[in-house]
N, C-alpha and C positions, 0 to 999 in steps of 0.2 A: 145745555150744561151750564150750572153756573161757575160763575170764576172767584176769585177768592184772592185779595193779596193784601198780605200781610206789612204793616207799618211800623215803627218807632220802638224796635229792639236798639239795643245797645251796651254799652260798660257802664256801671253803676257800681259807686261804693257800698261797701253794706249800711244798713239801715238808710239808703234813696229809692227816690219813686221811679218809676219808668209809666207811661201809660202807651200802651200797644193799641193798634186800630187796625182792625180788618174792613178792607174796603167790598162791598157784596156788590156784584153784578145785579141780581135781583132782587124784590122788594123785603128787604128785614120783616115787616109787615106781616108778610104772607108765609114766614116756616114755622113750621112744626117745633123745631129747637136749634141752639146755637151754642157754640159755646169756644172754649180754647183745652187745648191737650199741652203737655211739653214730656217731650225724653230728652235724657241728659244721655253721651254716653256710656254704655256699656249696664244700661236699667231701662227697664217695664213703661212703654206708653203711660201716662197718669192723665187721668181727668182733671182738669184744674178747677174748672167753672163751668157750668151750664146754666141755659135760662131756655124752659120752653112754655108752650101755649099753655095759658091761665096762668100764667106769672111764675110758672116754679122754678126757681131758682136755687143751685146746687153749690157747692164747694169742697174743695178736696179738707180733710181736715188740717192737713200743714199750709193752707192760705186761708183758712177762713179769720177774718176779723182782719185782714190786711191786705185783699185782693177783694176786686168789687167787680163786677161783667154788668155791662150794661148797652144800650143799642139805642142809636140816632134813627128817628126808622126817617129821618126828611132826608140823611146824608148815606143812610141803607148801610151802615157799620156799627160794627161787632165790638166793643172797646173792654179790655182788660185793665182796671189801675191795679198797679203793686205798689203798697206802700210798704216801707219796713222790711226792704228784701235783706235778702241772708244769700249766704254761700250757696247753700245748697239747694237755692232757685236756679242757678246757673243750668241753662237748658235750650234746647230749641224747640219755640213757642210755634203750635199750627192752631188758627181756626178752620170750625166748620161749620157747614148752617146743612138742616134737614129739613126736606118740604113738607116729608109725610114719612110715616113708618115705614109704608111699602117703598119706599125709596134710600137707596145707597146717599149715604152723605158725602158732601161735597168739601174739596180740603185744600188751605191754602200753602202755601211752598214752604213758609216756616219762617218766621225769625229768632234771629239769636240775642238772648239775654245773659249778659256775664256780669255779675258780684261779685267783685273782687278789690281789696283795698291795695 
């Protein structure tokens, strides 16, 4: 099983950066896809970013042009920038990384991002 744990959440004013790091057990290298989710209370799991095999790379439309997902594969992590966050980024942030299709994706505990002036 791989393990998954989440970094560098925190309090940010609106319009600051945070950049978040998922640390991966196994090799970045080697999955199928990656990416980050967040739910805020009392609202719908969201996709925020994906990136899988052959470079495809996804974005929710409320972070695109201000959120970037990208991966260290020497440091085997997952990394989120948010630049330009807003209120209503306030959420808890989970990565996951997928080997293969036929396989359940694996997910890390969450961290908490708050925008708040």
């Amino acid at each position: 099983q791989v393990q998954l744990v989440e970094s560098g959440g925190g309090l940010v004013q609106p319009g600051g950066s945070l950049t978040l790091s998922c640390a991966v057990s196994g090799s970045t290298s080697s999955m199928f896809s990656m990416g980050w989710y967040r739910q805020a209370p009392g609202k719908e799991r969201e996709l925020v970013a994906s990136m899988r095999t052959g470079g495809i790379i996804n974005y929710a439309d409320s972070v695109k042009g201000r959120f970037t997902i990208s991966t260290d594969n020497a440091k085997n992590t997952v990394n989120l920038q948010m630049n330009g966050l807003k209120v209503e980024d306030t959420s808890v942030y989970s990565c996951y990384v997928r080997r293969s299709l036929s396989l359940v994706p694996s997910w890390g505990q969450g961290t908490q991002v708050t925008v708040s002036s």
